[in-house]
C-alpha positions as CSV (number, residue, x, y, z in Angstrom):
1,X,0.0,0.0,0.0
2,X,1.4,3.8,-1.1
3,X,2.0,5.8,1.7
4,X,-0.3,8.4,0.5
5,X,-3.2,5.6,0.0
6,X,-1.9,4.6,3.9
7,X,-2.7,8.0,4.7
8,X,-6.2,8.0,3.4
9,X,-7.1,4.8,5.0
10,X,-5.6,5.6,8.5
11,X,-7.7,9.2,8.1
12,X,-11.0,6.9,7.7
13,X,-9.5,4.7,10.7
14,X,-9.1,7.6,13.1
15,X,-13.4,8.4,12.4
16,X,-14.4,4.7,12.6
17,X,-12.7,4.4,15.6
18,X,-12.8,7.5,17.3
19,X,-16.6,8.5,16.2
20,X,-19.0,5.7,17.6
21,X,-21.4,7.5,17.0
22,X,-21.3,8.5,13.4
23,X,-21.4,12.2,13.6
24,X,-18.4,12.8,11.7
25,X,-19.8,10.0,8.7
26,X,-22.5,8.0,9.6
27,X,-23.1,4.4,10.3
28,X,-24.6,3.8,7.4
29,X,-22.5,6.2,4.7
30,X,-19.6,3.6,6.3
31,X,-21.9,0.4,5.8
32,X,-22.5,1.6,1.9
33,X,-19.0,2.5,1.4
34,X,-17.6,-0.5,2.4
35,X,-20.2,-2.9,0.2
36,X,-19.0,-0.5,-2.5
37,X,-15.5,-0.8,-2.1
38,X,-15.2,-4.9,-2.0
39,X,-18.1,-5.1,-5.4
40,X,-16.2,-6.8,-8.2
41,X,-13.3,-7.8,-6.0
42,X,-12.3,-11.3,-6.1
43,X,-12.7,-13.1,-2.8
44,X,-9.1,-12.9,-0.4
45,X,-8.4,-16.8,-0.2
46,X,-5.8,-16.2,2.6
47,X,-6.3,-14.7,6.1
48,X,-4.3,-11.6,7.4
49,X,-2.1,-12.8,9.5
50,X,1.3,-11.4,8.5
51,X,2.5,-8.0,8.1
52,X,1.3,-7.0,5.3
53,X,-1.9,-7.2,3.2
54,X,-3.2,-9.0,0.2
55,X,-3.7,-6.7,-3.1
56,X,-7.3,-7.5,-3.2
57,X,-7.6,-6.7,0.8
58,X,-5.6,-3.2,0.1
59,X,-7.6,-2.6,-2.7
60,X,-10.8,-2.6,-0.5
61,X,-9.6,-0.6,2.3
62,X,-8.3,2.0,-0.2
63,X,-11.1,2.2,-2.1
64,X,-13.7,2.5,0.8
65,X,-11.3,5.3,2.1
66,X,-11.7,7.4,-1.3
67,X,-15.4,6.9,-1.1
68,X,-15.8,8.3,2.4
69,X,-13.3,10.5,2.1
70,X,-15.3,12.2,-1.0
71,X,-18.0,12.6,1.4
72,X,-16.0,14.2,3.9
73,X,-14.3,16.6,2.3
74,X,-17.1,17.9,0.5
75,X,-18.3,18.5,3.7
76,X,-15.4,19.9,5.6
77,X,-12.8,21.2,3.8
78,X,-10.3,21.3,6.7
79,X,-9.9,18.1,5.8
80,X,-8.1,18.9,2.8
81,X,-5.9,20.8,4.5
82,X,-4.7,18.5,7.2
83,X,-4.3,15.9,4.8
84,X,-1.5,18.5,2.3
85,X,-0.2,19.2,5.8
86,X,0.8,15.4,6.4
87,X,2.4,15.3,3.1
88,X,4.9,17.6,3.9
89,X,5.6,21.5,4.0
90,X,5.4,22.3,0.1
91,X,7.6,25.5,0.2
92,X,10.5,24.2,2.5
93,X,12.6,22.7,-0.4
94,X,12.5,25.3,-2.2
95,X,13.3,27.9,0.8
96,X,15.6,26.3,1.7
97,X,17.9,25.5,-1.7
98,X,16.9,29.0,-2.4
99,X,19.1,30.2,0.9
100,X,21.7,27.4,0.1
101,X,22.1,29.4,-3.0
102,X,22.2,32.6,-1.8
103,X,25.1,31.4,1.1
104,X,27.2,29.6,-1.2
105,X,27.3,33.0,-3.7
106,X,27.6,34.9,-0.2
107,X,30.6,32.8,0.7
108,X,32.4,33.3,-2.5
109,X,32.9,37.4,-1.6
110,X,32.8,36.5,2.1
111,X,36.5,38.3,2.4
112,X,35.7,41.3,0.9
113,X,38.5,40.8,-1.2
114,X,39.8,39.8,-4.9
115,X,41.9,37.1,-3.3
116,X,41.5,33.4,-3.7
117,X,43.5,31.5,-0.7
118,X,43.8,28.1,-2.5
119,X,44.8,27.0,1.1
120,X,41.4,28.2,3.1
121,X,37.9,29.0,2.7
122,X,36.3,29.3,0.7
123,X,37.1,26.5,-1.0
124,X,39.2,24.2,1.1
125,X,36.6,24.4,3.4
126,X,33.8,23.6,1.9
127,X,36.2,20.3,0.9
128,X,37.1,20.1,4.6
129,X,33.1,20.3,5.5
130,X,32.0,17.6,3.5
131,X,34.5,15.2,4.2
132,X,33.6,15.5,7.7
133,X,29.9,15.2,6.3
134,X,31.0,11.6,4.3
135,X,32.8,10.6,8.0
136,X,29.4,11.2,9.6
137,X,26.9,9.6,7.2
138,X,29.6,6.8,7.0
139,X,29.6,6.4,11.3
140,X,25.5,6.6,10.9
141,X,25.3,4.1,8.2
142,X,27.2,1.5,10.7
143,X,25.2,2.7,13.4
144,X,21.7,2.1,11.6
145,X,23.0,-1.3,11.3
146,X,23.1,-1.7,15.1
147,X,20.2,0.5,16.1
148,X,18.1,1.0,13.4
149,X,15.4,2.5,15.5
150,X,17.6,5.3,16.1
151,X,19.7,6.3,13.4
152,X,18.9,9.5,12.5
153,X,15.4,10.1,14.5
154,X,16.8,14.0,15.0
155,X,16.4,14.7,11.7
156,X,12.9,14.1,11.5
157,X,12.3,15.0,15.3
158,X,12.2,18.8,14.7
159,X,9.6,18.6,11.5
160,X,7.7,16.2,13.3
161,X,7.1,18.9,16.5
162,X,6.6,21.4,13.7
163,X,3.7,19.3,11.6
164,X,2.0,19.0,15.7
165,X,2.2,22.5,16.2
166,X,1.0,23.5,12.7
167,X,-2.2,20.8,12.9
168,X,-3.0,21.9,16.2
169,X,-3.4,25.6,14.8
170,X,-5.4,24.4,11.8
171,X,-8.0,22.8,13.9
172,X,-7.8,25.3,16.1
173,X,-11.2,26.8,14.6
174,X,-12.5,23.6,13.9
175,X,-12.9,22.9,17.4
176,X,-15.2,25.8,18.1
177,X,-18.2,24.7,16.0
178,X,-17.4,20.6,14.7
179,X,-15.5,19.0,18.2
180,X,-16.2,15.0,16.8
181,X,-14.1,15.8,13.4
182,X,-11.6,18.0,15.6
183,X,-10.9,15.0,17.7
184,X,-10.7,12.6,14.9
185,X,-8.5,14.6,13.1
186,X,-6.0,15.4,16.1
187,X,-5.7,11.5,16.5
188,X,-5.0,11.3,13.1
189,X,-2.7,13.5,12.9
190,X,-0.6,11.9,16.1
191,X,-1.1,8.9,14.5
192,X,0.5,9.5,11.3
193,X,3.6,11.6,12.7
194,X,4.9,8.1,13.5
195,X,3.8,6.4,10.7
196,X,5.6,9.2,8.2
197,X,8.3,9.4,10.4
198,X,10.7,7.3,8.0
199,X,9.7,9.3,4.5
200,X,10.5,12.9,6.5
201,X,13.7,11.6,7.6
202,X,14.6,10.2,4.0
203,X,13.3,13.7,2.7
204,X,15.4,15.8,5.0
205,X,18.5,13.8,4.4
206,X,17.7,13.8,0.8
207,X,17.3,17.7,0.9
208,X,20.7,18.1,3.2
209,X,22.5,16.5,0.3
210,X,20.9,19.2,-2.5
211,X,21.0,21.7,-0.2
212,X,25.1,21.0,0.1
213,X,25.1,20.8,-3.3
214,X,23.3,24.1,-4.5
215,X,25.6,26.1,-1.6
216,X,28.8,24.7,-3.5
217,X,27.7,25.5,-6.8
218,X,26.1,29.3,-5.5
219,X,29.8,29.6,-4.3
220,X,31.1,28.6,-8.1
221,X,28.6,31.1,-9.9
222,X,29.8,34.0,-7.3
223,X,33.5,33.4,-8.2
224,X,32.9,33.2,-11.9
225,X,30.8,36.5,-11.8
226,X,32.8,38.6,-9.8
227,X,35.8,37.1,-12.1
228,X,33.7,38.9,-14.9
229,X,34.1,42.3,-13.9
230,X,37.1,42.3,-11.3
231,X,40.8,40.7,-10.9
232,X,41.0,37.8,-8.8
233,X,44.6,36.6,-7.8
234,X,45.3,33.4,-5.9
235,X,47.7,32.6,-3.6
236,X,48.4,31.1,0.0
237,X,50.0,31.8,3.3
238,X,51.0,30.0,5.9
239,X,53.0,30.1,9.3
240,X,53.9,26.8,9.3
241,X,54.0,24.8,5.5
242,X,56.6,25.5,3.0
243,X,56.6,25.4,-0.9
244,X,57.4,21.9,-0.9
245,X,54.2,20.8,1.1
246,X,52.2,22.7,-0.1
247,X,52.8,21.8,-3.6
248,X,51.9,18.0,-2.7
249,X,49.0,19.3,-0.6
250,X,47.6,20.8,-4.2
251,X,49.2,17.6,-6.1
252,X,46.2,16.0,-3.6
253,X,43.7,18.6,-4.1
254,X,44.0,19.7,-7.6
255,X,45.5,16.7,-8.8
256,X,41.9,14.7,-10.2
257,X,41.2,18.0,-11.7
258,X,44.6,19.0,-13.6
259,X,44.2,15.3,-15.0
260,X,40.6,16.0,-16.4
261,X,41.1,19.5,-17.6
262,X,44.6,19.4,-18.7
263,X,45.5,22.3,-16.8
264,X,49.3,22.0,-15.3
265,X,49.7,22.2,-11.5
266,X,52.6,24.8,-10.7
267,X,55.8,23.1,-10.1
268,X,57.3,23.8,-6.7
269,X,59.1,27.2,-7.4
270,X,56.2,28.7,-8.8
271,X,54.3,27.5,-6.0
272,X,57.0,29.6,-3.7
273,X,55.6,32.6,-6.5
274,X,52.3,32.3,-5.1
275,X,52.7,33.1,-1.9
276,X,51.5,36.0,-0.6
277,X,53.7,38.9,-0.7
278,X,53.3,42.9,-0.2
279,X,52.8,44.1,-2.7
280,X,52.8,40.8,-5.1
281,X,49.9,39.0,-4.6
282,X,49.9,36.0,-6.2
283,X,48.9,35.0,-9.7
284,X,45.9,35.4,-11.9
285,X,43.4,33.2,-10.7
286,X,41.8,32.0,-14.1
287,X,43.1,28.4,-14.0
288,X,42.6,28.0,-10.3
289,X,38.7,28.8,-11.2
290,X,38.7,26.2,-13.5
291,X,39.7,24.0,-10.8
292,X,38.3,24.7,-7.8
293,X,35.0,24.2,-9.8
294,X,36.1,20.7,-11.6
295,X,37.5,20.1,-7.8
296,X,34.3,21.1,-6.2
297,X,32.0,18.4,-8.9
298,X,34.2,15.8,-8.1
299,X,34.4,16.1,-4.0
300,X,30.9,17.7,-3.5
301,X,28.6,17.7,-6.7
302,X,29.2,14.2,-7.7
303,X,29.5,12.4,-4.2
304,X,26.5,14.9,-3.1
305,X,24.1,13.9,-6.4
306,X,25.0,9.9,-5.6
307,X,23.6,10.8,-2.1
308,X,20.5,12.2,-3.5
309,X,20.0,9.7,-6.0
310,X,20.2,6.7,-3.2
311,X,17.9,9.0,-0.7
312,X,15.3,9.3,-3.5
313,X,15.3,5.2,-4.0
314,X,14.9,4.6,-0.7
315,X,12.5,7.1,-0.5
316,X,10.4,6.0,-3.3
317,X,10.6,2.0,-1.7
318,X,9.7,3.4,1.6
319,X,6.6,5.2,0.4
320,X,5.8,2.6,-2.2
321,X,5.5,-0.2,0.7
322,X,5.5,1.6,4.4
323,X,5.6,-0.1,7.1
324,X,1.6,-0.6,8.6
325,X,1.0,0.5,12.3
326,X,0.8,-2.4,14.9
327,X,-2.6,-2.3,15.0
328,X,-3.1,-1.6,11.2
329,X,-4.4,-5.2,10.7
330,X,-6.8,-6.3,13.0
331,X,-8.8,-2.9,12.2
332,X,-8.1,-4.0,8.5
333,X,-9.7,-7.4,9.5
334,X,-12.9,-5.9,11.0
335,X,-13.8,-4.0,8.0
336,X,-12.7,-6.8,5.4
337,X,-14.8,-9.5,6.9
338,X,-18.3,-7.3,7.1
339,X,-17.8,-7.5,3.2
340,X,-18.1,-11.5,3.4
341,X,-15.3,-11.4,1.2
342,X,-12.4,-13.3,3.5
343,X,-11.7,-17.0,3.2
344,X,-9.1,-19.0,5.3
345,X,-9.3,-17.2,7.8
346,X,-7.6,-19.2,11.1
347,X,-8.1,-19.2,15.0
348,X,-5.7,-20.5,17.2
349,X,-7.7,-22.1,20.3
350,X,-5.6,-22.6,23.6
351,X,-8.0,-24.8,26.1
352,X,-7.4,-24.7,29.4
353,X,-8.7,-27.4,32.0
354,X,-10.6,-28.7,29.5
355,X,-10.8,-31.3,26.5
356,X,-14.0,-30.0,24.0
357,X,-15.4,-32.8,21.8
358,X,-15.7,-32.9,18.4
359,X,-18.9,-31.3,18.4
360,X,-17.8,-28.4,20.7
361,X,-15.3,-27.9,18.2
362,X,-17.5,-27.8,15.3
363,X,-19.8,-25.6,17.2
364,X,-16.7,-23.5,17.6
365,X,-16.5,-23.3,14.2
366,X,-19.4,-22.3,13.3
367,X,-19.7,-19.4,15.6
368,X,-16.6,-17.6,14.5
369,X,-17.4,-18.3,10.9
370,X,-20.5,-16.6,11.7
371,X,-19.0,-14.0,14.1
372,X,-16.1,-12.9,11.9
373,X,-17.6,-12.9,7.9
374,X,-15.9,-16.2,6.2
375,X,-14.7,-19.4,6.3
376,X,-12.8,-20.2,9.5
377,X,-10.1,-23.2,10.4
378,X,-9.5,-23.5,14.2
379,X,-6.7,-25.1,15.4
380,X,-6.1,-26.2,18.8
381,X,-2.9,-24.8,19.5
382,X,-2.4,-26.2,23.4
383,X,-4.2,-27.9,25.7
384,X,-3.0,-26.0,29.3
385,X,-3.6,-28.5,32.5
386,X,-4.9,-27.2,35.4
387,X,-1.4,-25.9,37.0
388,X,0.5,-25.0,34.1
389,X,0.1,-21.5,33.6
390,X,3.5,-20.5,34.5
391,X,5.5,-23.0,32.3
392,X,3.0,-22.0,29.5
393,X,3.3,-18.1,30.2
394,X,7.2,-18.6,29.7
395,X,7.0,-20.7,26.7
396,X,5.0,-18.1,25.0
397,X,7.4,-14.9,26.7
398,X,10.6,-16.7,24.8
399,X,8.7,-18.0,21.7
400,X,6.5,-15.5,20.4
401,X,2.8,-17.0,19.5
402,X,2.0,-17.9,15.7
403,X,0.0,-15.6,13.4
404,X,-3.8,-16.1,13.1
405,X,-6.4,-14.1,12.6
406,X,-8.2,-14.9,16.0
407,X,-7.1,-15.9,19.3
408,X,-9.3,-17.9,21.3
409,X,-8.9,-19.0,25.2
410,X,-11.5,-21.8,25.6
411,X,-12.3,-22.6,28.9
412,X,-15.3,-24.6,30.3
413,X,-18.6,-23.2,32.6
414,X,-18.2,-26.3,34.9
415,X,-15.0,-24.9,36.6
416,X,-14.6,-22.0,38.8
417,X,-12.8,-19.1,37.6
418,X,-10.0,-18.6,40.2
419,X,-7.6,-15.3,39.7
420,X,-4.4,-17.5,40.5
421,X,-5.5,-19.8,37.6
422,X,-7.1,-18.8,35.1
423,X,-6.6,-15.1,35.7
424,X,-2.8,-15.6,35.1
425,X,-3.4,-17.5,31.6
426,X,-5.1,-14.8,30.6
427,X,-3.2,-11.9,31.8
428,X,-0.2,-14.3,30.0
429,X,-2.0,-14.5,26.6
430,X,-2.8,-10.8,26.8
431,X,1.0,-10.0,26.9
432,X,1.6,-12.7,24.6
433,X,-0.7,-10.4,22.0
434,X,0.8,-7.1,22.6
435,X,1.5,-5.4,19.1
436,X,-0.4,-7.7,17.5
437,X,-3.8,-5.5,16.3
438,X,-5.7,-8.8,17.5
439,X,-7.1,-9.3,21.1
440,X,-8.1,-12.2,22.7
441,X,-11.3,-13.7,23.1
442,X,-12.3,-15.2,26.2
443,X,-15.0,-18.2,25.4
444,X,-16.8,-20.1,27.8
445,X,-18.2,-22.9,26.9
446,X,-21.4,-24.1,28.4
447,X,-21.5,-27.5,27.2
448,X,-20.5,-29.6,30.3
449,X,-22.4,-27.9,32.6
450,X,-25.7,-28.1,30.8
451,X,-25.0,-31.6,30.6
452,X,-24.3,-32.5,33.8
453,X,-27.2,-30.0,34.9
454,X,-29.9,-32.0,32.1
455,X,-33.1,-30.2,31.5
456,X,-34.6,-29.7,35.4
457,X,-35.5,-26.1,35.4
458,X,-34.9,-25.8,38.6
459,X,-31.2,-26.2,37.8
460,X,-31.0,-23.1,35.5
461,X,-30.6,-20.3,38.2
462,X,-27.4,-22.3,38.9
463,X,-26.6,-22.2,35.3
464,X,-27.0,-18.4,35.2
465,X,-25.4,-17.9,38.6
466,X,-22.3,-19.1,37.1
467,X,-22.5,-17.9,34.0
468,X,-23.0,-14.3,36.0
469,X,-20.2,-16.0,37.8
470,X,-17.6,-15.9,35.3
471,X,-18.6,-12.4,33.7
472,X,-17.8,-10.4,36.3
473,X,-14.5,-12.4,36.5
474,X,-13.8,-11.7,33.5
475,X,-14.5,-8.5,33.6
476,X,-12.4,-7.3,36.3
477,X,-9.1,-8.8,34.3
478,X,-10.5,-6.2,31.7
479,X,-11.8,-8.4,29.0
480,X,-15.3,-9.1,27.6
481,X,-16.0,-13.2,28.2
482,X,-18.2,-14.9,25.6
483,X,-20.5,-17.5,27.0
484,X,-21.9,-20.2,24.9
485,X,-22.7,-23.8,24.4
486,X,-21.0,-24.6,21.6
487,X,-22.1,-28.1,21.2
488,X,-25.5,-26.8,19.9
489,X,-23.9,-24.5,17.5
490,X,-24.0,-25.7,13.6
491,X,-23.4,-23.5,10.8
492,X,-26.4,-20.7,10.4
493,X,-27.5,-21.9,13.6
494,X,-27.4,-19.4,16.8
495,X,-29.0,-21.3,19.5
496,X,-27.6,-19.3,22.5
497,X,-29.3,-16.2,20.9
498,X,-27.0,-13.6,19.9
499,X,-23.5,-15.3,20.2
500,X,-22.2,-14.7,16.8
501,X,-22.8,-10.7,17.8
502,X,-21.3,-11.4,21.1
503,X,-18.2,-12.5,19.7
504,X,-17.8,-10.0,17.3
505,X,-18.2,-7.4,19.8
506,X,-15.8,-8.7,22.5
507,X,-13.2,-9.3,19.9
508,X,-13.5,-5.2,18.5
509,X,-13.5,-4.3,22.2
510,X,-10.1,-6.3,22.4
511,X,-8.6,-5.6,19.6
512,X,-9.0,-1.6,20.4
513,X,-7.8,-2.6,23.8
């Protein structure tokens, strides 16, 4: 997915999420949109489970984020605005080249004089600067290697602040008259300084390097103009170098550029000529022009443009694939499946305490076909005994839990929930499903009780009871248990009344969790 179709998307996220209510786009504009987006798309025959999307699931998402954002925009043109503020401040390439240029021409009459030091700045220190420059890129590029997540954050640390500050005074006026979009747009905008992060700091490096480049050619142009109209004479000084050296200093200098222009390096007596002397100063400075500007495109312009050039690829693979937010793809998830267009979808089931039959497991089945849009494979990942949350909890904290599309904790009505227990396998699932964008969902299954209960009325207040039971356990741990007897569930059959809904609900509530 493009970064700028990312953007789009994560723009719609921020209002589904953020505006329950639909005041921002209502329930039902979303509802349309989404139908809309997924007609004539073929069917996604693989869940999302991985870190990135299928084509036909991106295309969806993107699509239903054009539609709505049509409709939003018409209506609030703010939104417009936010979004060309998250792609970046238009005119600070160009301000800022433009002032490279103006330095670099600034520079070349910085001495006031007609005297070109072939020693000193300008021009041995703009050589000077940017091999320091190549040191330091060279040091960060070994550095990303080691801490990739570090490597140059500055650069994009300061813009970042900036694109807060600047959003914050957009919606400034927004907030006085539309607070739902306000809010959605704030979080959107936080959202997305993270996500961009990467691109700005490609972009700023990227601009560095032209910038460098523009202030060494401004500094070229300012020579050759001035050497229009006025006499320039170079020479050098020095307390402490003699002829001698500073002939081979020039041999290192010059040398790449007397070899490409055919223009003869002075030999070590005229060197000793060149030195500055009242009231000789020098030589004419024609020839050293010539060089210091071949010298300059072979130290600055050529290493600078190679620079640029290997910013902009990695600039245009960084945008062309970002990297999706950690919670990208469960929200991705909940809107594919209302479409009915997901297949192979898979749910990893982790039973504790308890050993479901056949049927409870084709009941399971059922239900989260039902609950989550498509087909649905479950596979029982572990069967935890009674006692073994601790050595399960630190398999799972060194080996980090499979991919699937839902995770299910299936645990039986018949026991009692104890927070020791079972409160510690799901507190240890929970962290085992941080980052993840999918939650866990706590199922119950009725089954076994309500067969060793039978049909006595009498018996159901007990049923309840512990069914009320395990809720409010559940609850507490900060989780949303499902309670169901699965072994009565068969495909586009609901007998608990409402289950499928159940489900889908606790799993959104986890996932957001």
């Amino acid at each position: 997915m493009h970064e700028s179709a990312l953007r789009s998307v994560l723009l719609i996220r921020s209002i589904d999420e953020g505006d329950k209510s639909g005041q921002v786009l209502t329930l039902e504009e979303r509802s349309e949109a989404t139908l809309a987006a997924a007609k004539g798309v073929p069917t996604i025959a693989s869940g999302l489970t991985g870190p990135s999307l299928p084509a036909a699931a991106e295309s969806i998402l993107v699509r239903r984020a054009e539609l709505l954002l049509a409709k939003l925009r018409a209506r609030s043109p703010v939104v417009d605005r936010v979004i060309d503020l998250a792609d970046g401040v238009s005119w600070l390439a160009p301000a800022v080249l433009a002032v490279a240029f103006v330095l670099g021409v600034g520079v070349s009459a910085l001495n006031g004089s007609q005297r070109i030091d072939i020693l000193a700045f300008p021009v041995f220190g703009l050589l000077l600067w940017n091999f320091v420059v190549y040191i330091a890129l060279i040091a960060l590029a070994v550095r990303a290697r080691r801490k990739p997540q570090t490597a140059g954050a500055r650069l994009s640390g300061f813009y970042a602040r900036v694109l807060r500050g600047r959003a914050q005074a957009l919606l400034k006026d927004t907030a006085r008259f539309n607070v739902p979009l306000t809010e959605v747009l704030q979080s959107f905008a936080s959202e997305w300084v993270t996500v961009a992060r990467p691109s700005w700091q490609l972009r700023t490096t990227r601009l560095l390097h032209m910038a460098a480049l523009v202030l060494a050619f401004g500094c070229i142009v300012g020579l050759y103009v001035r050497g229009l109209v006025l006499r320039y004479d170079a020479g050098w000084e020095s307390t402490f170098l003699d002829a001698s050296q500073v002939r081979a200093l020039m041999g290192i200098i010059y040398g790449p550029a007397s070899a490409l222009t055919g223009i003869s390096l002075p030999t070590e007596a005229e060197v000793e000529g060149l030195r500055w002397k009242d009231p000789v100063y020098g030589a004419p400075a024609a020839d050293f022009i010539h060089l210091i500007s071949v010298t300059v495109a072979l130290y600055i312009g050529i290493p600078r443009l190679i620079a640029w050039i290997v910013c902009t690829l990695q600039l245009w693979q960084q945008r062309r694939l970002p990297q999706l937010p950690a919670s990208f793809i469960g929200y991705a998830r909940k809107i594919l499946v209302q479409t009915g267009r997901v297949s192979g979808l898979r749910a990893h089931v982790y039973t504790y305490a308890y050993e479901p039959s056949p049927d409870v497991i084709a009941g399971l089945t059922a239900l989260l076909a039902e609950a989550l849009g498509g087909e649905v494979k479950c596979e029982v990942r572990a069967a935890i005994g009674y006692g073994e949350e601790d050595d399960f909890a630190d398999r799972i904290a060194r080996e980090p839990l499979a991919h699937a599309d839902c995770y299910v904790l299936l645990m039986s009505l018949a026991s009692t929930p104890e927070s020791e227990n079972h409160g510690a396998l799901i507190n240890a699932l929970k962290r085992g499903l941080q980052g993840r964008g999918t939650g866990l969902l706590v199922l119950i299954d009725e089954s076994p009780y309500a067969a060793r209960l039978g049909d006595d009325p009498a018996l159901a207040p007990r049923r309840a009871e512990r069914a009320r039971s395990w809720r409010d356990f559940v609850t507490q741990l900060g989780d949303t248990p499902c309670i169901a007897e699965l072994r009565m569930l068969r495909p586009g059959v609901d007998a608990s009344g409402g289950a499928s809904r159940e489900v889908r609900a606790a799993l959104q509530r986890a996932e957001q969790a």
